[in-house]
N, C-alpha and C positions, 0 to 999 in steps of 0.2 A: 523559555525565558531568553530573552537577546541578552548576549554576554558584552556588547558594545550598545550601550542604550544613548550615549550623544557622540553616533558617527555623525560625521560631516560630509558635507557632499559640495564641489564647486563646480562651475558651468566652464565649457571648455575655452573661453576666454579665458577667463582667470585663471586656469592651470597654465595657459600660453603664455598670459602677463607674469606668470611666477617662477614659471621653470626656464622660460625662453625658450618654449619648443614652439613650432607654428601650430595653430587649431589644427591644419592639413594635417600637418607630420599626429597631432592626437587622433585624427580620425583617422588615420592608417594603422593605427596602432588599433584602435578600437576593433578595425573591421576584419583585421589579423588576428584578433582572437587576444592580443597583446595586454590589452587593457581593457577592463570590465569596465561597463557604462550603463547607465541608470537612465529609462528611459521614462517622463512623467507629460504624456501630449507630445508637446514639441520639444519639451525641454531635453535638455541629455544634461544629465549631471557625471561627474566623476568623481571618486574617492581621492583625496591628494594622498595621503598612505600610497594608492597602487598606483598614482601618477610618478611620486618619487622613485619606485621600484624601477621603475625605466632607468631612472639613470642611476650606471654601474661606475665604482672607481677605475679610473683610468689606470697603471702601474707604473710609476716613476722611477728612476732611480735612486736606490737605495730605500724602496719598501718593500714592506714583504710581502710576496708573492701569497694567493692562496694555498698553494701545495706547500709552504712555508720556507722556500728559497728567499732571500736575500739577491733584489739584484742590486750589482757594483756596475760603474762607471767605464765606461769602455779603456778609460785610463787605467783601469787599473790592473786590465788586464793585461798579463804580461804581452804574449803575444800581436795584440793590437797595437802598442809603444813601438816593436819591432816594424807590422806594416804600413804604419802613418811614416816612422821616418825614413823608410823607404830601405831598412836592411831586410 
């Protein structure tokens, strides 16, 4: 029994028009092993689920980290106050 009976599949244009990655940059990924691609003739489909997977949050300051640090502001460190105003 398929435990996902209405996946979806979109052609590598339209993952490039949605994500903003170039088709290039999707077929390097494809050919990397990075991204699973559905091949039907000439078509190539991709999952958007595994097209999303690609892109990972960036880490800002003040989120929290996966290892679940907290990162702060370079201000607020103390030490860095000290090297900016040059004591």
């Amino acid at each position: 029994m398929n435990p996902n009976p209405h996946r979806s599949f979109e052609s590598l244009r339209q993952a490039s028009v949605r994500t903003g990655m170039s088709t290039k940059t999707l077929r390097r990924r494809i050919a990397a092993g990075e991204l699973p691609a559905y091949r039907s003739g000439r078509l190539i489909r991709v999952d958007p689920t595994d097209v999303d997977a690609l892109l990972v949050l960036v880490p800002t300051v003040g989120s929290v980290t996966t290892d679940g640090f907290t990162r702060r502001p370079a201000t607020e460190l103390s030490w860095v106050g000290d090297f900016v105003a040059g004591g």
